[in-house]
C-alpha positions as CSV (number, residue, x, y, z in Angstrom):
1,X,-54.5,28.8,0.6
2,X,-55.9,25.6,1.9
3,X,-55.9,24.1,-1.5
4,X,-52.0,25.0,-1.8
5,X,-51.5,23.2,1.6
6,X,-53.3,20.1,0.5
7,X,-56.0,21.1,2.9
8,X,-59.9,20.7,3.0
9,X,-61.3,23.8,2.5
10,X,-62.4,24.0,6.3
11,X,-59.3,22.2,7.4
12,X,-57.3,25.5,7.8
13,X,-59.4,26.9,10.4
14,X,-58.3,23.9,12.7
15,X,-55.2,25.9,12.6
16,X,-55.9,29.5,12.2
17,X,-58.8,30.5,14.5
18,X,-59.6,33.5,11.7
19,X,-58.6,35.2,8.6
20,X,-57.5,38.1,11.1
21,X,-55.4,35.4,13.3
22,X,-54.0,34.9,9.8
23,X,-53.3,38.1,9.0
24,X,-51.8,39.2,12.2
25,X,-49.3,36.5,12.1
26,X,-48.6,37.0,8.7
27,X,-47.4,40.7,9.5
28,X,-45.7,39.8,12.6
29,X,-43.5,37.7,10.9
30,X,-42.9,40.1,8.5
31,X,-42.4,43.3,10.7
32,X,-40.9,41.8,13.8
33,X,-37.5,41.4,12.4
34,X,-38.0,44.7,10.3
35,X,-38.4,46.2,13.5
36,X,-35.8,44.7,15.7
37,X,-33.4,46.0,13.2
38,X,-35.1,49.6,12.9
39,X,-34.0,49.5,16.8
40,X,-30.2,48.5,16.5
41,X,-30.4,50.9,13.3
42,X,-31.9,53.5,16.1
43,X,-29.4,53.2,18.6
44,X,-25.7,53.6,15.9
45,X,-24.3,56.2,16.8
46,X,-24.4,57.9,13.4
47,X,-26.0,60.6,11.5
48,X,-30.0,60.3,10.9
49,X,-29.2,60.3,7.2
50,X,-27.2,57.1,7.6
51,X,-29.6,55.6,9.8
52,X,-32.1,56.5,7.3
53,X,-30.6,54.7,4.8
54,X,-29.7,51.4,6.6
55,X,-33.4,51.4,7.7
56,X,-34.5,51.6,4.0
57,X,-32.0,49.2,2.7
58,X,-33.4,46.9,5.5
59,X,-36.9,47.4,4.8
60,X,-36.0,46.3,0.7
61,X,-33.8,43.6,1.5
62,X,-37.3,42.3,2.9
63,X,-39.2,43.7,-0.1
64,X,-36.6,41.5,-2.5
65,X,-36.7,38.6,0.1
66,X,-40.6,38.2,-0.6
67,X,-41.0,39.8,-4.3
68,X,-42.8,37.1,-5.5
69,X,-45.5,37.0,-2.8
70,X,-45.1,40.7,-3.7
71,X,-45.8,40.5,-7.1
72,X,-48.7,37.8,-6.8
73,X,-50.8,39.8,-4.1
74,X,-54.0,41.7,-5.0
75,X,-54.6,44.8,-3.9
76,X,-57.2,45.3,-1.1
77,X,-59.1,48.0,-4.0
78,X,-59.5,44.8,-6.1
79,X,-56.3,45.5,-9.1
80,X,-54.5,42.8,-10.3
81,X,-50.9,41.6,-9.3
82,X,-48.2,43.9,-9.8
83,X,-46.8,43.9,-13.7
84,X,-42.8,42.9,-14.1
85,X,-43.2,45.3,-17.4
């Protein structure tokens, strides 16, 4: 990541205190506005089956936001990225 960000490779921890730090923010600014919207979703007064199904068209409009980051990630078992076939 350092290397993409034209960084030395101890550069980034001027930054980021830890690969946790990292991670933590990473998923915060990933879920935050996921949930904020799982609230107002929460509080329509419709049926649960409508909520339920604005909450998962929220939840992949995010997916198809960040596909590619998606589709480039490894698995924390070690797999590859995720095949397009």
């Amino acid at each position: 990541m350092g290397r993409a960000a034209g960084l030395a490779k101890g550069a980034l921890y001027y930054y980021i205190a830890s690969e946790e730090n990292l991670l933590v923010e990473i998923q915060s600014r990933v879920t935050g506005p996921l949930l904020s919207r799982a609230r107002q979703i929460a509080d329509l007064d419709m049926s649960p089956l409508l909520r339920l199904r604005l909450l998962s068209e929220s939840l992949l409009t995010v997916i198809f936001r960040r596909l590619d980051a998606v589709r480039n990630s490894r698995p924390c078992w070690g797999g590859g990225p995720i095949s397009s076939s």
